[in-house]
PDB file of the backbone (N, CA, C, O) and the ligand in Angstrom, with CONECT records:
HET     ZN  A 101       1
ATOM      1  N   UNK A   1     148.471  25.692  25.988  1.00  0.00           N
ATOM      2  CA  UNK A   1     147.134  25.574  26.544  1.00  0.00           C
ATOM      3  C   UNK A   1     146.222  26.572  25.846  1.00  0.00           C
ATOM      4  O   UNK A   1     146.604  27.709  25.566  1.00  0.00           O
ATOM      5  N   UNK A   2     145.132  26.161  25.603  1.00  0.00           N
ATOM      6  CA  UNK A   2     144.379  27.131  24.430  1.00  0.00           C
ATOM      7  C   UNK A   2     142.974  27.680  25.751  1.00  0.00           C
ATOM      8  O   UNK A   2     142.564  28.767  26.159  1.00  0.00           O
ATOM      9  N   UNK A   3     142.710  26.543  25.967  1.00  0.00           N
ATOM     10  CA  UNK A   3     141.348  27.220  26.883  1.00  0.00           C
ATOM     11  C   UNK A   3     142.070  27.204  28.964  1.00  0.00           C
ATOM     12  O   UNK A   3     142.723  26.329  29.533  1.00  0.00           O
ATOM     13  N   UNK A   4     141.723  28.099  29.321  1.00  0.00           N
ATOM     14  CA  UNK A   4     142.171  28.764  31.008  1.00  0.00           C
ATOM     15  C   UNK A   4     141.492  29.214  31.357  1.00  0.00           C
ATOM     16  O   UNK A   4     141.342  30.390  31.027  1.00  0.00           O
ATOM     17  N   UNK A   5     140.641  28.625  32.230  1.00  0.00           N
ATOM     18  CA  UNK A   5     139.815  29.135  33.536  1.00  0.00           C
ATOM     19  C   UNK A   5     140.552  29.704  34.824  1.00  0.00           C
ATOM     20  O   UNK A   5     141.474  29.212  35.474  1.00  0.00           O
ATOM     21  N   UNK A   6     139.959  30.720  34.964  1.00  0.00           N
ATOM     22  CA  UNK A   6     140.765  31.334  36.292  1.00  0.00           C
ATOM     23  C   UNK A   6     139.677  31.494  37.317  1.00  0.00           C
ATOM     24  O   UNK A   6     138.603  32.015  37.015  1.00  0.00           O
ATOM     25  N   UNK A   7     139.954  31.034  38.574  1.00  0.00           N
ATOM     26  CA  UNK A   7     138.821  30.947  39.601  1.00  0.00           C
ATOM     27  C   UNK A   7     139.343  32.035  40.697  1.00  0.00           C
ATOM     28  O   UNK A   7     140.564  32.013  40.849  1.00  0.00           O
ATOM     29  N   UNK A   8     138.841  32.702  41.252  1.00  0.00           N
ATOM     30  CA  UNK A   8     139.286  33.387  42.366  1.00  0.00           C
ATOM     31  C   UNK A   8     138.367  33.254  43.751  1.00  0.00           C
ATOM     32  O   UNK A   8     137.153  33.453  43.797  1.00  0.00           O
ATOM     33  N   UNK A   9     139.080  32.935  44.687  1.00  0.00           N
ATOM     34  CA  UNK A   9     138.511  32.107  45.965  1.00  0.00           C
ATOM     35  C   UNK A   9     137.569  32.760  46.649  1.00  0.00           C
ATOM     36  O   UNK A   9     137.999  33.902  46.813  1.00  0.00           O
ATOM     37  N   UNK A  10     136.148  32.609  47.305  1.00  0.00           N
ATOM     38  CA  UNK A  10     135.214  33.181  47.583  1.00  0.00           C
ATOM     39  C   UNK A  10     135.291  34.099  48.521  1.00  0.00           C
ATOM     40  O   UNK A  10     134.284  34.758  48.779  1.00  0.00           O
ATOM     41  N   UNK A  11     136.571  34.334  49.253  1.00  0.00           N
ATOM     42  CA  UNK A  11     136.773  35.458  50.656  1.00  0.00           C
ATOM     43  C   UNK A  11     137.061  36.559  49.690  1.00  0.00           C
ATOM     44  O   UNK A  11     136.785  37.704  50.049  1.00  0.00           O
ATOM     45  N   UNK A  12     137.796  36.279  48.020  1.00  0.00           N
ATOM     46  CA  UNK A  12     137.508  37.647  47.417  1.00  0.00           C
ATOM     47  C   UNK A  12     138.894  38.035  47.551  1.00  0.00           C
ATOM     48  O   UNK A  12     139.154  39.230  47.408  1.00  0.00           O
ATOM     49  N   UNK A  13     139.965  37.096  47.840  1.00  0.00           N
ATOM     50  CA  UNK A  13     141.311  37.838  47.683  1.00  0.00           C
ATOM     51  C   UNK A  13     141.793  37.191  46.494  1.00  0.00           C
ATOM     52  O   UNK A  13     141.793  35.966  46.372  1.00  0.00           O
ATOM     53  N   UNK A  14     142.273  38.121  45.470  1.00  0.00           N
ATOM     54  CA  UNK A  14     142.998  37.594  44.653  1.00  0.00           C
ATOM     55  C   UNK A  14     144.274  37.199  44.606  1.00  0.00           C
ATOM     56  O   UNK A  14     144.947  37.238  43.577  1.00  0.00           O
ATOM     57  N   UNK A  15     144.771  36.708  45.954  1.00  0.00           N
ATOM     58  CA  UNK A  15     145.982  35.994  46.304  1.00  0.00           C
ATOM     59  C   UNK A  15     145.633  34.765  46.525  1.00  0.00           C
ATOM     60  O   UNK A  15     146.505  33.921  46.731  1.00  0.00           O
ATOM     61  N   UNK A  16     144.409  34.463  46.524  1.00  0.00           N
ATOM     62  CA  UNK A  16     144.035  32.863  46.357  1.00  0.00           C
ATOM     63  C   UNK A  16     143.636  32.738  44.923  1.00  0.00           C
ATOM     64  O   UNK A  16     142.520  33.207  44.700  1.00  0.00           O
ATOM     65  N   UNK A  17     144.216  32.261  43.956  1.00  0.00           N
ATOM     66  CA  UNK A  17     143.886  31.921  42.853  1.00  0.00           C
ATOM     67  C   UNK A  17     144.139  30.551  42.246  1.00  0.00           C
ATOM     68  O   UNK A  17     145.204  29.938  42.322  1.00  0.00           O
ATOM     69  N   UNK A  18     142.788  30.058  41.500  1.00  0.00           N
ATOM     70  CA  UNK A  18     143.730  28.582  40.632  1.00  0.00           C
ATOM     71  C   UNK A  18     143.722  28.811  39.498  1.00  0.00           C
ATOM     72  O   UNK A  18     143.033  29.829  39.570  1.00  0.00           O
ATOM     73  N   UNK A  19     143.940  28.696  38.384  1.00  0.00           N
ATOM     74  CA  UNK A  19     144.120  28.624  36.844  1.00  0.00           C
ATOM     75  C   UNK A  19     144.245  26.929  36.612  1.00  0.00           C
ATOM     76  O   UNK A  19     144.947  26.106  37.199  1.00  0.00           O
ATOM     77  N   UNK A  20     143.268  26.774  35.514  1.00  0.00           N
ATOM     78  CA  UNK A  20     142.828  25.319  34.985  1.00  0.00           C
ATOM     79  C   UNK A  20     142.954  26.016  33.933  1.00  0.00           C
ATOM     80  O   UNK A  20     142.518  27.110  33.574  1.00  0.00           O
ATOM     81  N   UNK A  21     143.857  24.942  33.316  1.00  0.00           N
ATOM     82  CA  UNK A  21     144.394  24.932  31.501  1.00  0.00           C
ATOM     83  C   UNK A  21     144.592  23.853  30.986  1.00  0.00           C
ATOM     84  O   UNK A  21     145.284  23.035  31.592  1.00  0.00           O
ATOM     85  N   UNK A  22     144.132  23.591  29.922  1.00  0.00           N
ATOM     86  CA  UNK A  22     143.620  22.283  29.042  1.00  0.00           C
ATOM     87  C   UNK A  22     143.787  22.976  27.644  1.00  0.00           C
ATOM     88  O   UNK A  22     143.517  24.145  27.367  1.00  0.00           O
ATOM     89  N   UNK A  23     144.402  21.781  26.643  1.00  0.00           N
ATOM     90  CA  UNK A  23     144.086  21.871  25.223  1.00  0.00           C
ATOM     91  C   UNK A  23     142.770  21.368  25.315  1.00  0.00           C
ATOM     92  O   UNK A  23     142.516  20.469  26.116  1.00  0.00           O
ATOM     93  N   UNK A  24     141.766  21.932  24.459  1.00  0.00           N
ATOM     94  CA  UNK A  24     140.326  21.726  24.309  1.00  0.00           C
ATOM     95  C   UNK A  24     140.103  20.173  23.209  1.00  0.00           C
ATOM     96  O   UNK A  24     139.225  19.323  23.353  1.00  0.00           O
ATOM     97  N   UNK A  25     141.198  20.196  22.145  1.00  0.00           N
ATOM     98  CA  UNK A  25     140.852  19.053  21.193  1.00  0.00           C
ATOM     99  C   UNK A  25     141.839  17.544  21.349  1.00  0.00           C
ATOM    100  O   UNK A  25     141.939  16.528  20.661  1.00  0.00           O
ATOM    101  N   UNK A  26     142.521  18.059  22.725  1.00  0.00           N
ATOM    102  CA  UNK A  26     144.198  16.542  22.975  1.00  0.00           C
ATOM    103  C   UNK A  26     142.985  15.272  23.248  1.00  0.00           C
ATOM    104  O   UNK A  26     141.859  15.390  23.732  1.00  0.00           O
ATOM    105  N   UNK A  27     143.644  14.131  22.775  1.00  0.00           N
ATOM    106  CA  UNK A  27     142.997  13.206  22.863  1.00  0.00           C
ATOM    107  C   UNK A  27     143.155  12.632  24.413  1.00  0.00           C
ATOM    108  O   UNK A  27     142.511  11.826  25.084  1.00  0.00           O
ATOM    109  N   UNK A  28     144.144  13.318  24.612  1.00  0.00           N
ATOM    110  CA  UNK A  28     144.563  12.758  26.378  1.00  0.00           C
ATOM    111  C   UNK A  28     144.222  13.909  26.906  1.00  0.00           C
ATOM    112  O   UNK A  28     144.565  15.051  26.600  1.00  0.00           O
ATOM    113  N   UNK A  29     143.185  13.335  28.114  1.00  0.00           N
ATOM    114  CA  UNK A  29     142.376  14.550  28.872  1.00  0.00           C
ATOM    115  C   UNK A  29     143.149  14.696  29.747  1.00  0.00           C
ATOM    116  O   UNK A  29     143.355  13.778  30.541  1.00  0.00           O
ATOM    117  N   UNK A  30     143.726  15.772  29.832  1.00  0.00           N
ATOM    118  CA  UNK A  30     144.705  16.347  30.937  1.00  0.00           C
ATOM    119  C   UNK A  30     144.424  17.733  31.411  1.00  0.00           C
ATOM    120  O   UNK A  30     144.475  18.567  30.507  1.00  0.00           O
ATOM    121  N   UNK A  31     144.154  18.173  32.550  1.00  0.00           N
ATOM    122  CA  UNK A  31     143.558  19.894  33.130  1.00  0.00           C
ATOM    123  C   UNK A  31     145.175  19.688  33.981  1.00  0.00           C
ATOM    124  O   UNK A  31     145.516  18.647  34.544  1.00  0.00           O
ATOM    125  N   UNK A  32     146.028  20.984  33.888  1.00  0.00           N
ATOM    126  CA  UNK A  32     146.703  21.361  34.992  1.00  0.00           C
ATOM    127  C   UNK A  32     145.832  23.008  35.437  1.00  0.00           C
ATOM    128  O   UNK A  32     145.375  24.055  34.978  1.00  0.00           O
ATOM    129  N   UNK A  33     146.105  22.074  36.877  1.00  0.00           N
ATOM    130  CA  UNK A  33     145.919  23.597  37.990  1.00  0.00           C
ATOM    131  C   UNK A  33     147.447  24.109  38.298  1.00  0.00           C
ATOM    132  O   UNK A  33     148.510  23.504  38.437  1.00  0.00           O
ATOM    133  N   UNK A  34     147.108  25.392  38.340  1.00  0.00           N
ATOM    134  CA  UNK A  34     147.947  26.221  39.113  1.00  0.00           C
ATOM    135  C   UNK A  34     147.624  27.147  39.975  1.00  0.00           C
ATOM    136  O   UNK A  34     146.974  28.178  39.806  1.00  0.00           O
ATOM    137  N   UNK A  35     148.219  26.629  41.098  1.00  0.00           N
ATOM    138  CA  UNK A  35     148.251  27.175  42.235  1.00  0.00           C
ATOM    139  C   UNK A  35     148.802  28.284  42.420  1.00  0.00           C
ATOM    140  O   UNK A  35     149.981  28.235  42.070  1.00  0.00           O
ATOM    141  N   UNK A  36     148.356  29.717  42.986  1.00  0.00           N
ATOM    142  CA  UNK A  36     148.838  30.611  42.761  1.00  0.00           C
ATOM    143  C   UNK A  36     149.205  30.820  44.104  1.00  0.00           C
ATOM    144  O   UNK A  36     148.107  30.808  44.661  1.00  0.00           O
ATOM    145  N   UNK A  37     150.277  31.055  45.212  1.00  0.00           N
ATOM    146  CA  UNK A  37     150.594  30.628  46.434  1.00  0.00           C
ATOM    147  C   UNK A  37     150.817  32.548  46.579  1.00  0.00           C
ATOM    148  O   UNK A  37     151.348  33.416  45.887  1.00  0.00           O
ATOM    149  N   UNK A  38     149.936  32.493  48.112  1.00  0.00           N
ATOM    150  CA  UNK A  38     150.341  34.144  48.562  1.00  0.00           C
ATOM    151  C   UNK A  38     151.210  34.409  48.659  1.00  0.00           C
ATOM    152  O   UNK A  38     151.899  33.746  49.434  1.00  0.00           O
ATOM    153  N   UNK A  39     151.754  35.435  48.033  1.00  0.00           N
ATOM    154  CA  UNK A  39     153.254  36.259  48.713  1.00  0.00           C
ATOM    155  C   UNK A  39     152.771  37.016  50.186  1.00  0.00           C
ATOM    156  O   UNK A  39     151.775  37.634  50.560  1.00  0.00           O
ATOM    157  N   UNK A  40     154.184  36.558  50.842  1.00  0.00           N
ATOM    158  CA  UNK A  40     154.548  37.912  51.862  1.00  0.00           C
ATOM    159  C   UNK A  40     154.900  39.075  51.827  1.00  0.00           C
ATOM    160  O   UNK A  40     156.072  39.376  51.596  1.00  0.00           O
ATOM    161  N   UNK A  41     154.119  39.812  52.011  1.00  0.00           N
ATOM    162  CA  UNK A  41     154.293  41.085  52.120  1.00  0.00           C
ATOM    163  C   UNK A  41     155.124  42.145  53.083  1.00  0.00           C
ATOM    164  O   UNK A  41     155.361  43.304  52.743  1.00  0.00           O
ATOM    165  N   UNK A  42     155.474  41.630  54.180  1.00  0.00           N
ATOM    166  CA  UNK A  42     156.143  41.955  54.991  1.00  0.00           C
ATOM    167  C   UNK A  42     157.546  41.743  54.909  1.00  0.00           C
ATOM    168  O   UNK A  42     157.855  40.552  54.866  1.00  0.00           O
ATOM    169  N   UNK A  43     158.559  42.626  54.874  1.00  0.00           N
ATOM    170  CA  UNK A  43     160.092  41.997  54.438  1.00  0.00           C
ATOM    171  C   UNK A  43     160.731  41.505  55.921  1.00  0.00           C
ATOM    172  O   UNK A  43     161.891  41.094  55.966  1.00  0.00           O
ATOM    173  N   UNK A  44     160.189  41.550  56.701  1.00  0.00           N
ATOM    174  CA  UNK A  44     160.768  40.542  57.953  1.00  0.00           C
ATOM    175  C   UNK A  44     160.379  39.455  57.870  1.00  0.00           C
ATOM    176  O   UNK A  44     161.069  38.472  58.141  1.00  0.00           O
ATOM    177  N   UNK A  45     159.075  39.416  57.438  1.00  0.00           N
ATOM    178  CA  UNK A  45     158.556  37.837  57.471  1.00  0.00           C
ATOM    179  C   UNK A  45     159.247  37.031  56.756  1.00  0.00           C
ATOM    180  O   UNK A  45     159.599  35.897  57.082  1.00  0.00           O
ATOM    181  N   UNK A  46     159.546  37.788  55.395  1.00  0.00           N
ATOM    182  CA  UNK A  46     160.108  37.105  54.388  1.00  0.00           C
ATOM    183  C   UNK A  46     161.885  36.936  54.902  1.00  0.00           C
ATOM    184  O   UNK A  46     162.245  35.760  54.843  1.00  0.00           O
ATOM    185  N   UNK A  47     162.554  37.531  55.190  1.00  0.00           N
ATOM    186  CA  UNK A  47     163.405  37.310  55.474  1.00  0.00           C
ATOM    187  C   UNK A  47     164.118  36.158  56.382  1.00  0.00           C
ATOM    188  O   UNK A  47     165.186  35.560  56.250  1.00  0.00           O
ATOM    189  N   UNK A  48     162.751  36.078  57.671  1.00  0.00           N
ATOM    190  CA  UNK A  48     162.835  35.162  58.570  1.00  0.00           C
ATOM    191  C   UNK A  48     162.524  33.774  57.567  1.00  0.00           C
ATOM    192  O   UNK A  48     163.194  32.741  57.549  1.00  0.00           O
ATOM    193  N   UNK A  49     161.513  34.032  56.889  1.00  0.00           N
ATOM    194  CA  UNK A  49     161.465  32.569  56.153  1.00  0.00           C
ATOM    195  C   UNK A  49     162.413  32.027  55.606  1.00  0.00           C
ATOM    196  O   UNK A  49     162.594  30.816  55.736  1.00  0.00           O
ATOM    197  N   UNK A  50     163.543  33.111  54.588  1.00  0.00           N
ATOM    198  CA  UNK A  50     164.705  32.799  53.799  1.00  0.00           C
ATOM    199  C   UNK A  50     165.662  31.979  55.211  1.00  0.00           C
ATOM    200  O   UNK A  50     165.914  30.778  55.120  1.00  0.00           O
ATOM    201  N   UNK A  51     166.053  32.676  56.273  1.00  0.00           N
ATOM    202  CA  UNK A  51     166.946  32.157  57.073  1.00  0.00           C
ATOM    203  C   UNK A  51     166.471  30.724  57.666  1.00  0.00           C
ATOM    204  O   UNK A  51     167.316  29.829  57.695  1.00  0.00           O
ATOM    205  N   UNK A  52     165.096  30.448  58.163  1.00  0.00           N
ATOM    206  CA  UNK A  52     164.960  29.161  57.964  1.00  0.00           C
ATOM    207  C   UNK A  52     164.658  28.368  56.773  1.00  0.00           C
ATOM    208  O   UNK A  52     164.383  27.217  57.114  1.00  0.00           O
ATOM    209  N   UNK A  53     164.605  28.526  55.591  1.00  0.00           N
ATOM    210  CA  UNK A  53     164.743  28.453  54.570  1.00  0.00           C
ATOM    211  C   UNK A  53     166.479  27.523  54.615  1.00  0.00           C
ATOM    212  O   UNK A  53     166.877  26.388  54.875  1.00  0.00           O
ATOM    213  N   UNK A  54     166.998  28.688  54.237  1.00  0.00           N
ATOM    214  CA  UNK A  54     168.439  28.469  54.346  1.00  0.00           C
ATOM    215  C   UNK A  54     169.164  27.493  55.128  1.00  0.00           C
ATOM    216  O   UNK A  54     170.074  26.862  54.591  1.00  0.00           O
ATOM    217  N   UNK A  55     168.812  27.270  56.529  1.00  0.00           N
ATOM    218  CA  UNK A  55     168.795  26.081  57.568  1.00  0.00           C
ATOM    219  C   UNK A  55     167.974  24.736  57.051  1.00  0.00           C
ATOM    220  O   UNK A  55     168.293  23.680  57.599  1.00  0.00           O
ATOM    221  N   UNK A  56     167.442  24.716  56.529  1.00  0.00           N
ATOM    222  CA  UNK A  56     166.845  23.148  56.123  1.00  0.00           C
ATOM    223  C   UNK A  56     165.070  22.617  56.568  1.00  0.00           C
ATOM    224  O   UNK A  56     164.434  21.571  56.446  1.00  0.00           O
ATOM    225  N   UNK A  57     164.692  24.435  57.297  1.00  0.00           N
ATOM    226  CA  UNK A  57     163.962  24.080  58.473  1.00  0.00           C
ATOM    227  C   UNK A  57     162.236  23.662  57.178  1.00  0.00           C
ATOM    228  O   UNK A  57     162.044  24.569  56.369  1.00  0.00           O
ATOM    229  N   UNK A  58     161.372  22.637  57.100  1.00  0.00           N
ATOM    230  CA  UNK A  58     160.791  22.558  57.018  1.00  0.00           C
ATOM    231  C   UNK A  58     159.210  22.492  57.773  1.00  0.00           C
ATOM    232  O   UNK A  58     159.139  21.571  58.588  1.00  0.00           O
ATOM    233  N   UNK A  59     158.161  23.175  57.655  1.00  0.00           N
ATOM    234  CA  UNK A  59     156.959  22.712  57.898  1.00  0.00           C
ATOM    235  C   UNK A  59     156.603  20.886  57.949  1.00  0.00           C
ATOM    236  O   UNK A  59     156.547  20.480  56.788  1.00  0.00           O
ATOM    237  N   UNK A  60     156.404  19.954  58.784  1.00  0.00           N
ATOM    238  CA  UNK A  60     155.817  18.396  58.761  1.00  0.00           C
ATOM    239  C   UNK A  60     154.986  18.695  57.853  1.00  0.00           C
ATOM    240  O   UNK A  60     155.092  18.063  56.802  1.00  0.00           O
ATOM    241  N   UNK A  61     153.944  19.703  57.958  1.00  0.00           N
ATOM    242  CA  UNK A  61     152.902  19.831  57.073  1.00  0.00           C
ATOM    243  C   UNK A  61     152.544  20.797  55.851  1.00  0.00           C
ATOM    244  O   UNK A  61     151.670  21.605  55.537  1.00  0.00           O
ATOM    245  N   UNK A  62     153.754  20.234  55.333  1.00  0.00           N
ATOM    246  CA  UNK A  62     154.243  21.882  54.057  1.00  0.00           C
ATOM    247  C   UNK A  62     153.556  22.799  54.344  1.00  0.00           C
ATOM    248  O   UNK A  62     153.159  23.115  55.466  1.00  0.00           O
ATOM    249  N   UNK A  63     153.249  23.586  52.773  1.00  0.00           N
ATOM    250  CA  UNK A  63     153.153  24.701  53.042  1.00  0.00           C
ATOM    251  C   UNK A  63     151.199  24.521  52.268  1.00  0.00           C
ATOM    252  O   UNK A  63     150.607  24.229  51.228  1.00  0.00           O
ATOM    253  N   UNK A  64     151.057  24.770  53.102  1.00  0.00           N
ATOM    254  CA  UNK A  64     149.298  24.864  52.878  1.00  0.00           C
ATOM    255  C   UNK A  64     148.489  26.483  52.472  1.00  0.00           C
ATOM    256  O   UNK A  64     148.760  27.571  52.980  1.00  0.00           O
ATOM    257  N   UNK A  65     147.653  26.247  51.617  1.00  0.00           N
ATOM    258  CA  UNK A  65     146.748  27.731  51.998  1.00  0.00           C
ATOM    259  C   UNK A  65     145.095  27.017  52.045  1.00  0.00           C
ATOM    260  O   UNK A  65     144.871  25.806  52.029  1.00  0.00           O
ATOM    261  N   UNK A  66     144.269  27.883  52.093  1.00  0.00           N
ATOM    262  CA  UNK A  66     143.024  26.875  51.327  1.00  0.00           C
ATOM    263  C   UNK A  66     142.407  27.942  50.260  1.00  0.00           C
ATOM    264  O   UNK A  66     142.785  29.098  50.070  1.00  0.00           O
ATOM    265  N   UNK A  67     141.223  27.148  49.539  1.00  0.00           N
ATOM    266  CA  UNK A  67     141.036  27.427  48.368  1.00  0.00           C
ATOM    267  C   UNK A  67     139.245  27.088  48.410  1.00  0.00           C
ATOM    268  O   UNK A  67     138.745  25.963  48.397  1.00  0.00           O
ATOM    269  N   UNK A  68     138.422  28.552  48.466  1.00  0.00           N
ATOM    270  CA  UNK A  68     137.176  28.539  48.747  1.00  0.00           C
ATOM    271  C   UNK A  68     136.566  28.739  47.129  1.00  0.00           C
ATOM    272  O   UNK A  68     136.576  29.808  46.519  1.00  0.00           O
ATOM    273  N   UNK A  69     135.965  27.246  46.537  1.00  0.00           N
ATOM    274  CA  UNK A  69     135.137  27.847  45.285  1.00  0.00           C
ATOM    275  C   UNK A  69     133.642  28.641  45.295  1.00  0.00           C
ATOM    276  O   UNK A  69     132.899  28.125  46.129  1.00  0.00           O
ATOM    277  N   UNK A  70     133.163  29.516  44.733  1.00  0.00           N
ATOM    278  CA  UNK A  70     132.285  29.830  44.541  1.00  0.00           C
ATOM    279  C   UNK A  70     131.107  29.408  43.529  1.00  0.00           C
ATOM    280  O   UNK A  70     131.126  29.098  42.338  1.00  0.00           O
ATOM    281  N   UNK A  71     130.196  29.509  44.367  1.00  0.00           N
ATOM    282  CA  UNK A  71     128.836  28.599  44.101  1.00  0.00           C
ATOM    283  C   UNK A  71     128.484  28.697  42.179  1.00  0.00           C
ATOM    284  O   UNK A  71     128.116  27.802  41.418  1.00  0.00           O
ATOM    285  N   UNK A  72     128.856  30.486  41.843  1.00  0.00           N
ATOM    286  CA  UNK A  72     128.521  30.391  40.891  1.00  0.00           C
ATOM    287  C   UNK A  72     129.774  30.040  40.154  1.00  0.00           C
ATOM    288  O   UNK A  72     129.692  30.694  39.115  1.00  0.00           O
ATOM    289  N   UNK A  73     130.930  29.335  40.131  1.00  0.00           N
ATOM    290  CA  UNK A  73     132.078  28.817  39.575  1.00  0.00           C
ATOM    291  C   UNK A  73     131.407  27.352  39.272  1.00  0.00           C
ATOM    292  O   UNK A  73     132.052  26.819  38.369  1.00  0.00           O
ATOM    293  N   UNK A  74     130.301  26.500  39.734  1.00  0.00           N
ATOM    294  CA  UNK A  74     130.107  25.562  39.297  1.00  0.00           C
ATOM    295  C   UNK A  74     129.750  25.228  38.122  1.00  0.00           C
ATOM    296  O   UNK A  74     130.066  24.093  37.767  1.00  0.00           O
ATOM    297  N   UNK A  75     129.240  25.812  37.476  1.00  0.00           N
ATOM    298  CA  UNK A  75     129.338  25.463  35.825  1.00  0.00           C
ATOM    299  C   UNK A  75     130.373  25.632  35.266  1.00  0.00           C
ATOM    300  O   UNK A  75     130.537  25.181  34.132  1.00  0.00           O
ATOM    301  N   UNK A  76     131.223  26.240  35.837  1.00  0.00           N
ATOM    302  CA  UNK A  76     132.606  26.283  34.711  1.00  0.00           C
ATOM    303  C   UNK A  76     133.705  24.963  35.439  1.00  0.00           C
ATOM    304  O   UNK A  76     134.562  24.315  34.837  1.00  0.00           O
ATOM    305  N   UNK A  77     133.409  24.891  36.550  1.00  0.00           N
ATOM    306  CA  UNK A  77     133.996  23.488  37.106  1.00  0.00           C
ATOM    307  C   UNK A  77     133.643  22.048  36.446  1.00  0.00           C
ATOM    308  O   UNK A  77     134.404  21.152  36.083  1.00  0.00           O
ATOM    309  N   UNK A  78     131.922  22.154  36.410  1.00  0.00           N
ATOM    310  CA  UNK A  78     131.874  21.114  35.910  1.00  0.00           C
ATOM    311  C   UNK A  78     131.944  20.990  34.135  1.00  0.00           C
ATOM    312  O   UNK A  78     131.940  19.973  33.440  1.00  0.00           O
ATOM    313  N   UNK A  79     132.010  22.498  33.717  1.00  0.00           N
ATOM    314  CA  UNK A  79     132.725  21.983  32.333  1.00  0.00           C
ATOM    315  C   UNK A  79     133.821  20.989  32.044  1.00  0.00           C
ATOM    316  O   UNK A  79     133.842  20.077  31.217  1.00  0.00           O
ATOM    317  N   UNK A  80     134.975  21.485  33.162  1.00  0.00           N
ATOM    318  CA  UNK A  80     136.003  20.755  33.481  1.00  0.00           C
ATOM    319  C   UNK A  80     136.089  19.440  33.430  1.00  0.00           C
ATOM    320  O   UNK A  80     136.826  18.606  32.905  1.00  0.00           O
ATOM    321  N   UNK A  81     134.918  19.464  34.278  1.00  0.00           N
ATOM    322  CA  UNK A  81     134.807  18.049  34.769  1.00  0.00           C
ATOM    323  C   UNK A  81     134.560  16.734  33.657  1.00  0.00           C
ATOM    324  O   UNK A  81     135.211  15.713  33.438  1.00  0.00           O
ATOM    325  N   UNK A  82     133.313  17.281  33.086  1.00  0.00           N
ATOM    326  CA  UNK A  82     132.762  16.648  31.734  1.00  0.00           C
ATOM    327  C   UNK A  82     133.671  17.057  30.895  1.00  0.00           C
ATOM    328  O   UNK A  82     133.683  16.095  30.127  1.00  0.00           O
ATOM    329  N   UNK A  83     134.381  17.732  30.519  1.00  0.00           N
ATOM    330  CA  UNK A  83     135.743  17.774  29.489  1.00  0.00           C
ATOM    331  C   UNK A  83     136.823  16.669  29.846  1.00  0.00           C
ATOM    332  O   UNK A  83     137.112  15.843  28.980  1.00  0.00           O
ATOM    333  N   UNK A  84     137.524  16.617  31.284  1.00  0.00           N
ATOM    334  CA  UNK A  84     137.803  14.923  31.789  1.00  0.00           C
ATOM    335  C   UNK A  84     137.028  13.906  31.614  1.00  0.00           C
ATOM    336  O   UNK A  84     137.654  13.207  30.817  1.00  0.00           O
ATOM    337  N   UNK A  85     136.275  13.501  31.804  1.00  0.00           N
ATOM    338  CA  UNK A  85     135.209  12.592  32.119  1.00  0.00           C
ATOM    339  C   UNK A  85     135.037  12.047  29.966  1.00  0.00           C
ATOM    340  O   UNK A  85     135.151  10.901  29.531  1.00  0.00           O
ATOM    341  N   UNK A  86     134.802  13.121  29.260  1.00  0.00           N
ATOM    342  CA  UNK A  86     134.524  12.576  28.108  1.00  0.00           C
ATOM    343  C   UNK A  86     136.001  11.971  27.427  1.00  0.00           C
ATOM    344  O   UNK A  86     136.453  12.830  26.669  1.00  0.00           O
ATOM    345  N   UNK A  87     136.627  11.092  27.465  1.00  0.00           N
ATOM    346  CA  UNK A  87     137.427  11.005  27.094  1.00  0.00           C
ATOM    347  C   UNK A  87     137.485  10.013  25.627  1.00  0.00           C
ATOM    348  O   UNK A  87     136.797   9.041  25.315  1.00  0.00           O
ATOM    349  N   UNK A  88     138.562  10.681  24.924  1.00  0.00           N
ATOM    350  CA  UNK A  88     137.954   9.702  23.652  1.00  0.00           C
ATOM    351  C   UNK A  88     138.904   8.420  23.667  1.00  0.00           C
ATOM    352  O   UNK A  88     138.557   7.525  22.896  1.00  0.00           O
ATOM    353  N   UNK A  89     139.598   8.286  24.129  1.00  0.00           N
ATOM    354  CA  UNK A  89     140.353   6.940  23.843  1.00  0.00           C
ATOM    355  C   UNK A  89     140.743   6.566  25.590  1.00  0.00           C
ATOM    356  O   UNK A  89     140.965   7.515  26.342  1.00  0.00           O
ATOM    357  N   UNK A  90     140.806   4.874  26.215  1.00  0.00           N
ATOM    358  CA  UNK A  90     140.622   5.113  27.489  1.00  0.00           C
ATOM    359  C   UNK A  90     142.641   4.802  26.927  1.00  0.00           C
ATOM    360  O   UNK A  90     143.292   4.416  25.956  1.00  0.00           O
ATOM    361  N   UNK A  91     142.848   5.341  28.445  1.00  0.00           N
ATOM    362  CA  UNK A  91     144.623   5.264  28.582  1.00  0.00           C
ATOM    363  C   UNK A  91     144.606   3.729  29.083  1.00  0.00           C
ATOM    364  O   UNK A  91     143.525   3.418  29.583  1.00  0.00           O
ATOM    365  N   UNK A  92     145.475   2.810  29.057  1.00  0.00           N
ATOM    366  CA  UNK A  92     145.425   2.018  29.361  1.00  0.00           C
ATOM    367  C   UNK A  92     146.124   2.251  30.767  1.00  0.00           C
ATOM    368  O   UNK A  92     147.046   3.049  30.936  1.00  0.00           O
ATOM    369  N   UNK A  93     145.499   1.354  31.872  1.00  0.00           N
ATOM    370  CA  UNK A  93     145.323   1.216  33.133  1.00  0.00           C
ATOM    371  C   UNK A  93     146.831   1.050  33.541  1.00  0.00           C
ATOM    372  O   UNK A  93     147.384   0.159  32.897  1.00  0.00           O
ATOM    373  N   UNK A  94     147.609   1.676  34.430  1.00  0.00           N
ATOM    374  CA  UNK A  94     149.198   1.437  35.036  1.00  0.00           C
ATOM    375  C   UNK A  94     148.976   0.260  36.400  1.00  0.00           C
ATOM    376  O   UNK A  94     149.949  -0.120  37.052  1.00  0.00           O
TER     377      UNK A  94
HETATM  378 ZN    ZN A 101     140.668  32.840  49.973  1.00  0.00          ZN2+
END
């Protein structure tokens, strides 16, 4: 990945983070995000998680955080965007 945008979420913790990475010249417009998921900080918490962990025990509604963009992140979003959007060859339809 040559070009990486890193956004950090508007409450200002840098435990909410995404990273958008794209080759700038691939003919196939592809952005992966990465999700940067909070650690626990607490070693009980974490521990309790490993043991249900370990049991099978899942969340119905995985594991969620949310992800607040900031107003002035919109030009570099919609670079993104128009970097998808311009595509030079269309993929053919699945
Ligand atoms: Zn946040």
């Amino acid at each position: 990945m040559d070009k990486q945008e890193l956004f950090i979420c508007a409450c200002n913790s840098v435990e909410h983070q995404l990273i958008m990475s794209y080759f700038a010249d691939e003919e196939d417009r592809e952005v992966y995000c990465s999700v940067h998921l909070k650690p626990e900080r607490n070693i009980f918490k974490r521990i309790w998680k490993a043991i249900k962990y370990i049991f099978g025990h899942r969340s119905i509604y995985g594991d969620f955080d949310e992800f607040i963009f900031k107003q002035e992140d919109a030009d570099r979003l919609q670079q993104i965007a128009d970097y998808l959007k311009t595509c030079k060859e269309r993929k053919p339809e699945h």
